[in-house]
C-alpha positions in Angstrom: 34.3 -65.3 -27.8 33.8 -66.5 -24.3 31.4 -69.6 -23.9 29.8 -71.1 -21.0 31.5 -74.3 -19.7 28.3 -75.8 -18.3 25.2 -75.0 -16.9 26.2 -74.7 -13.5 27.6 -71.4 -14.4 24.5 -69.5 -15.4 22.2 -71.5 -12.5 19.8 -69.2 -10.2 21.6 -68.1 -6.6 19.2 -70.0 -5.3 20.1 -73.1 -7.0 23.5 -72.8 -6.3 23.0 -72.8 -2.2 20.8 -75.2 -2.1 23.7 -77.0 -4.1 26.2 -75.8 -1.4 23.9 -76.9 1.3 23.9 -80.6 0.6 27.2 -80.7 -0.9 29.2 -78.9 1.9 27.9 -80.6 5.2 29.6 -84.0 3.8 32.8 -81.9 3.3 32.9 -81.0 6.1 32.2 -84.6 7.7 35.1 -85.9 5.1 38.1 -83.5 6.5 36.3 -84.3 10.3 37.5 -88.2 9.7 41.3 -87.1 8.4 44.0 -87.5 10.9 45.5 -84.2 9.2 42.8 -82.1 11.0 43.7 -83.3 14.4 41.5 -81.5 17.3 40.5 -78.1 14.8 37.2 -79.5 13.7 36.4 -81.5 16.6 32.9 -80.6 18.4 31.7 -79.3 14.8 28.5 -80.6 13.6 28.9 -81.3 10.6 25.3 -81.4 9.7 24.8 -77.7 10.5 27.4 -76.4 8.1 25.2 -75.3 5.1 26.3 -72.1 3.7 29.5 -70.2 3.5 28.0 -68.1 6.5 28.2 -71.3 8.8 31.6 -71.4 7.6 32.7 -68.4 9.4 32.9 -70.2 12.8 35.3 -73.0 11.5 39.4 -72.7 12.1 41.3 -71.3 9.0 43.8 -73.4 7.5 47.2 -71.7 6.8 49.9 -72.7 4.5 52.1 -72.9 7.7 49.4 -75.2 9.3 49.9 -77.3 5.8 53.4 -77.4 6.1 53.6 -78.8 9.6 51.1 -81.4 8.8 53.0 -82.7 6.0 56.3 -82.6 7.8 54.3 -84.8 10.3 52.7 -87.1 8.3 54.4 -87.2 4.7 53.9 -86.3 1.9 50.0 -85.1 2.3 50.2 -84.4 6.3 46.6 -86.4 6.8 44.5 -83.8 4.5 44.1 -86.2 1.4 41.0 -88.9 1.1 44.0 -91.5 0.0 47.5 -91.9 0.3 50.2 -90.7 -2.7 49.5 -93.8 -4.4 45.8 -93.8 -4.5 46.6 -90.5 -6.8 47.8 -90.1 -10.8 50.6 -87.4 -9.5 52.6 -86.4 -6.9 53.6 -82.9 -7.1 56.0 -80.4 -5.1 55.9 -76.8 -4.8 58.7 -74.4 -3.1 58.7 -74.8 0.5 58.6 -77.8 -0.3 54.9 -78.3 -0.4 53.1 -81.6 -1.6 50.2 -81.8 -4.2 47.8 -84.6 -4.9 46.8 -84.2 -8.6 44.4 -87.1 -10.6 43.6 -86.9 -14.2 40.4 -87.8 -14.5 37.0 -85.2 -15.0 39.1 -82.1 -14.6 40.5 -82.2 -11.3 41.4 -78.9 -11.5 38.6 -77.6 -13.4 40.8 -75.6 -15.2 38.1 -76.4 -18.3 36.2 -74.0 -16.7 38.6 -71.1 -17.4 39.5 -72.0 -21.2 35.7 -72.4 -22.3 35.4 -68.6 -20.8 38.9 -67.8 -22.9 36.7 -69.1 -26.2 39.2 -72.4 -26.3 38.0 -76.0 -27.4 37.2 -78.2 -29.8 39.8 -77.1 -33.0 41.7 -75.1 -31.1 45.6 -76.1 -30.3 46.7 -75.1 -26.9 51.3 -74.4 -26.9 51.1 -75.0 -23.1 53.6 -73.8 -21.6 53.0 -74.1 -17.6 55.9 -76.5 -16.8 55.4 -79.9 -16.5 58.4 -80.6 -13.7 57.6 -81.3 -10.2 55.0 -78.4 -9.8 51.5 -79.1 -11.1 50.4 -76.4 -13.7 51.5 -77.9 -16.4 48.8 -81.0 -15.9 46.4 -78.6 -14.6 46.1 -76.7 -17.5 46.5 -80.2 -19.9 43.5 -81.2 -17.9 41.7 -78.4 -18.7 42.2 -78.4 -22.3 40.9 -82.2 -22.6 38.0 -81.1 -20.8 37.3 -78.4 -23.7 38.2 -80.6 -26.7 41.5 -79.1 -27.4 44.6 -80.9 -28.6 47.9 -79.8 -27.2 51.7 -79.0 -27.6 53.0 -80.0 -24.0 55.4 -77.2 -24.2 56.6 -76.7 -21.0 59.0 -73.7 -20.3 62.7 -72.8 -22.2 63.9 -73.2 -25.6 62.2 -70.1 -26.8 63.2 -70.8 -30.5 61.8 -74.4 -30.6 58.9 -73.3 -29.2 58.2 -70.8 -31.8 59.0 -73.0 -34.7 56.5 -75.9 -33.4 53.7 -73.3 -32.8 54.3 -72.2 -36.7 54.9 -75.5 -38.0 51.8 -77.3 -35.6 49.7 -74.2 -36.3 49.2 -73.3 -32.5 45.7 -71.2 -32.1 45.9 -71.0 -28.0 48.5 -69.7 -25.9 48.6 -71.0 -21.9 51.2 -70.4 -19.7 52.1 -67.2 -17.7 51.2 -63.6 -18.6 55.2 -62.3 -20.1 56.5 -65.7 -21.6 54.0 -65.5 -24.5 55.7 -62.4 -25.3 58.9 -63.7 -25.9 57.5 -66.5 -28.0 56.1 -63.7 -30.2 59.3 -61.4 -30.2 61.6 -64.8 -31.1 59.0 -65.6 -34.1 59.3 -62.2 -35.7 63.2 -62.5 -35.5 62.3 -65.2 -37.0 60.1 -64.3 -39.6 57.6 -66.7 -38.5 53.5 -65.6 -38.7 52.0 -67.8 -35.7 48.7 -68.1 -35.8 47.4 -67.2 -31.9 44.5 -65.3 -31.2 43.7 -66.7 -27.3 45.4 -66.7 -24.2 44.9 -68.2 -21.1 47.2 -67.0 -18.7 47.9 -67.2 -14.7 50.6 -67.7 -12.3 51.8 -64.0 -12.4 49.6 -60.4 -12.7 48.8 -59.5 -16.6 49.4 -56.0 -16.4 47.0 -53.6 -19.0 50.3 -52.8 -21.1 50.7 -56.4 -21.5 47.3 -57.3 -22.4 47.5 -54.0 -24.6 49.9 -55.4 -26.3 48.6 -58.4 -27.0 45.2 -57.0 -28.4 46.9 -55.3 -30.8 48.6 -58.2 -32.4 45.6 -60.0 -32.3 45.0 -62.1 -29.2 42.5 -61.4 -26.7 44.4 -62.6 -23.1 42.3 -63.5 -20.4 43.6 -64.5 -17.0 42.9 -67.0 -14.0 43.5 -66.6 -10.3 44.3 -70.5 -8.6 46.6 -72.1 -6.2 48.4 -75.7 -6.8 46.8 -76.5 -3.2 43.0 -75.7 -4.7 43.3 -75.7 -8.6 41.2 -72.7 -10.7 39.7 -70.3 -7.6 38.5 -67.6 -10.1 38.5 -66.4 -13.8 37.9 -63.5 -16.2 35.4 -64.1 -19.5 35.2 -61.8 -22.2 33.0 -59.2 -19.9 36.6 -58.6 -18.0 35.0 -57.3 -15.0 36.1 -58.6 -12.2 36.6 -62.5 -11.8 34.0 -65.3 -11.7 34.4 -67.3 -8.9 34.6 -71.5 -9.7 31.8 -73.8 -9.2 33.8 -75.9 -7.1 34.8 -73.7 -4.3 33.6 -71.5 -1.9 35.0 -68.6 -1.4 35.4 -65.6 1.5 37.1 -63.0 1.7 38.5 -62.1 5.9 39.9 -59.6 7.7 44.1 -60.8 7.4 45.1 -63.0 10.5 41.4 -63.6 11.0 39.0 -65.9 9.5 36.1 -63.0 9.9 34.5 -62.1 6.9 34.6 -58.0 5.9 32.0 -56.5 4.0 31.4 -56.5 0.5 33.9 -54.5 -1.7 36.3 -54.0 1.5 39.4 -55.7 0.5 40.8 -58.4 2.5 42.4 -62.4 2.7 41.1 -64.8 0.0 39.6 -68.2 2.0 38.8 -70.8 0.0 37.2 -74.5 1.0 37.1 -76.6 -2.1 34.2 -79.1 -2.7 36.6 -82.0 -4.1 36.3 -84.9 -2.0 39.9 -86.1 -2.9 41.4 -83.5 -1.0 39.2 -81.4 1.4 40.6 -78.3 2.8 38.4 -76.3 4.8 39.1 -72.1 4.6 42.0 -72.7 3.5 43.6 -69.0 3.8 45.4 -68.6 0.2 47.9 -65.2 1.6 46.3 -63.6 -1.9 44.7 -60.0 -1.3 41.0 -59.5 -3.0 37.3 -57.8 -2.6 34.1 -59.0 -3.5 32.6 -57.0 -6.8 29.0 -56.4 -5.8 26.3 -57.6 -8.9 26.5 -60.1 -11.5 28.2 -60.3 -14.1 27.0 -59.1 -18.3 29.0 -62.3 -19.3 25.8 -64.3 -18.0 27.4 -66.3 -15.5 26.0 -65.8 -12.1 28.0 -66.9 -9.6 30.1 -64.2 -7.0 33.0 -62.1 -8.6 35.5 -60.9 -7.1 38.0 -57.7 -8.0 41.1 -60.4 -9.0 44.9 -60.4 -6.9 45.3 -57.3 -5.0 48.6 -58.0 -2.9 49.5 -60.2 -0.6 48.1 -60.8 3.2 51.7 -61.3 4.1 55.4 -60.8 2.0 55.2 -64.2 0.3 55.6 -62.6 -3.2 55.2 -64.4 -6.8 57.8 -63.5 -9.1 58.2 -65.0 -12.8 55.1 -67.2 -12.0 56.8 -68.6 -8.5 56.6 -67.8 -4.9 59.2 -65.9 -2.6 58.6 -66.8 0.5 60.6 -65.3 3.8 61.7 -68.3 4.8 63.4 -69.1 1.8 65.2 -65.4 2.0 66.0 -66.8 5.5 67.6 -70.2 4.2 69.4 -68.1 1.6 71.5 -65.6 4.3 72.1 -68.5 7.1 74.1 -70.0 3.6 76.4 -66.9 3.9 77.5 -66.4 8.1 78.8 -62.7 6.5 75.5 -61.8 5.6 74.0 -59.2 7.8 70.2 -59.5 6.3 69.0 -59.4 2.4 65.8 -58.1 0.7 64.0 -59.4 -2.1 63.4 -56.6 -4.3 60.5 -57.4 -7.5 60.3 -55.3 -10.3 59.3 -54.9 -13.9 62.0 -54.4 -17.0 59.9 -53.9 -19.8 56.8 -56.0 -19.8 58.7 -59.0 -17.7 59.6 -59.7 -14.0 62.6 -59.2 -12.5 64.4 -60.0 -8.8 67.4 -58.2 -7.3 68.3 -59.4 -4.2 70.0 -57.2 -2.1 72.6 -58.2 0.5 74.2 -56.6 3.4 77.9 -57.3 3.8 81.6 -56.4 3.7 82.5 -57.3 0.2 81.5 -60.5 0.0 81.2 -63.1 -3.3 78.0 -62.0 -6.3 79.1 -65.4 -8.2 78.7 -67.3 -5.0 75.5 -65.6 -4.1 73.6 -65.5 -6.9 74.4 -69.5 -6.9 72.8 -69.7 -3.7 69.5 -67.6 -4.5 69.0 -69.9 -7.6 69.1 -73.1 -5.5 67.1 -72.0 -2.7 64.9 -69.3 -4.5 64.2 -71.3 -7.5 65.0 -68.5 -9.4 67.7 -66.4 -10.8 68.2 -62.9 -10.0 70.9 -60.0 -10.0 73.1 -59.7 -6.7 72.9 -56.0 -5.0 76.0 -56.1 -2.3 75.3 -53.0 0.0 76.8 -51.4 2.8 76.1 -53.3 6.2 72.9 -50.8 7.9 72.3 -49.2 4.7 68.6 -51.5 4.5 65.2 -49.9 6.0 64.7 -51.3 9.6 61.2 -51.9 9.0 61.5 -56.2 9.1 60.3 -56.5 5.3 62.5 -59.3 3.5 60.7 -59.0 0.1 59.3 -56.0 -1.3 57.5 -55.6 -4.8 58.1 -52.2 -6.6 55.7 -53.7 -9.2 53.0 -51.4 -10.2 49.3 -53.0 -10.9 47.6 -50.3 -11.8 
């Protein structure tokens, strides 16, 4: 059953902004002192920036605008409060893409998430967010001390091991991405092994109805969690499941795509998000994620906005098997090959998991030698598609996802 994390979750609207009022204004002052920023914030008054209103008519922050920073100035491009050593982790995501990460009072405030799942105190979390390079893993690890929970640092792989320690540990909490649980479950039946889940907390991919159908029926109730490695938890479902509660510490807006102007209530558009962690503040920073604000409050009892969970993406940066495609990286991946004409990403379902085809335009050419390339500079592996040179849609799309999220 879903429980409440703190009281900050169930405070009055009114509380909350007057929260956001004195909280956000030396945010705002922070990021103004950080070389990162440059000229964007200059002539702001700090003072005046109360409300996520006022926030309207600051810059947005793009994940392109990130990555030129930190090719600048290495490895946090001037965004951070301290340099990489005045952190507990260092972190890198594709692009590559540098994370700060500390350990201390829940950095991520993933907590916030697993009290709503019903995990703590004599629970045992098998996480399995990787622990390697990209920051889940400790995100989620975070989270669970913050709720009382021991836990299995599972990491991802092995599929049989991982079943046998969740039996032998007696593993009550699942956390890791929305498929992988499933085939922790299909290995401990071949196995003849009765594990002993009934909560998931999932993220870094959708959790499609079939999925979550199926996990109901064996006795699980799988919530999910919308966050970035860049801002940590953004938004989460509780056991209402209607909609997503937006964190405590954020802010978040939804804009008008290549804008930073806010669209009306319900109307879908980009997902902005400043944070309110001192350690590293970015200001509307513009996630790419798709979403709409869900008008009212929630039965669950917490009070803060909702919003209507991932609904695509602003551009055709795509997550696939809990990681991101990004054009670029299709880029990288033909300028390998001089035959190459041009190649699509192509993301679709088999059965309830994810799966990439990457298709290629040329005459002949090597599958081995390709599908070597896409693992090294996708990060993932997928199957090779060699098709005739013209034969792909002239509509400048270089990842498409079939999947369905109805």
């Amino acid at each position: 059953m879903s429980q409440f994390f703190d009281e900050l979750e169930t405070r009055s609207p009114e509380a909350r902004a007057a929260d956001i009022a004195a909280r956000l204004p030396a945010q705002v002052a922070l990021a103004q002192g950080l070389s990162g920023y440059g000229k964007s914030l200059a002539g702001v008054t700090a003072a005046q920036i109360t409300s996520v209103e006022d926030l309207a008519g600051l810059p947005v922050l793009r994940k392109s605008d990130l990555s030129a920073a930190q090719k600048k100035a290495p490895p946090f491009g001037g965004l951070t409060a301290t340099g990489a050593a005045g952190f507990s982790h260092v972190f890198q995501s594709p692009g590559p893409i540098y994370e700060p990460g500390n350990t201390s009072h829940d950095w991520w405030r993933a907590g916030r998430f697993l009290a709503a799942a019903g995990i703590g105190a004599g629970d045992i979390v098998q996480n399995c967010f990787s622990y390697h390079l990209t920051p889940a893993g400790m995100m989620f690890e975070s989270g669970a001390r913050a709720v009382g929970a021991a836990v299995l640092p599972a990491g991802v792989g092995q599929t049989e091991l991982q079943a046998q320690a969740a039996y032998d540990i007696g593993c009550t909490a699942y956390v890791g991405t929305p498929d992988y649980l499933k085939i922790i479950l299909d290995k401990a039946e071949e196995m003849g092994l009765k594990l002993k889940f009934t909560k998931a907390a999932v993220g870094g991919g959708a959790l499609f109805p079939s999925l979550r159908a199926e996990y109901k029926d064996r006795g699980i109730m799988c919530l999910q969690s919308y966050g970035t490695a860049d801002l940590g938890t953004i938004a989460y479902e509780t056991s209402a499941m209607e909609g997503m509660i937006v964190d405590e510490g954020v802010i978040v807006e939804i804009v008008r795509p290549g804008t930073g102007d806010p669209v009306a209530p319900g109307e879908v558009g980009e997902v902005v998000v400043t944070t309110l962690n001192p350690d590293y503040p970015l200001i509307r920073f513009a996630t790419g994620d798709m979403s709409a604000v869900m008008e009212g409050t929630s039965p669950c009892g917490r009070s803060n906005m909702r919003i209507k969970g991932w609904m695509g993406r602003a551009d055709q940066t795509t997550k696939i098997k809990g990681m991101f495609v990004r054009p670029e990286q299709v880029a990288a991946f033909v300028a390998k090959h001089s035959e190459i004409a041009k190649a699509r990403v192509v993301a679709t379902r088999q059965g309830e998991m994810d799966a990439m085809t990457v298709m290629v335009e040329a005459e002949g050419g090597d599958v081995a030698a390709y599908a070597k390339s896409v693992a090294e500079v996708l990060k993932l592996k997928g199957e090779i598609e060699i098709v005739a040179k013209g034969s792909l849609p002239n509509d400048g799309k270089v990842i498409e996802d079939l999947r369905s999220y109805e």
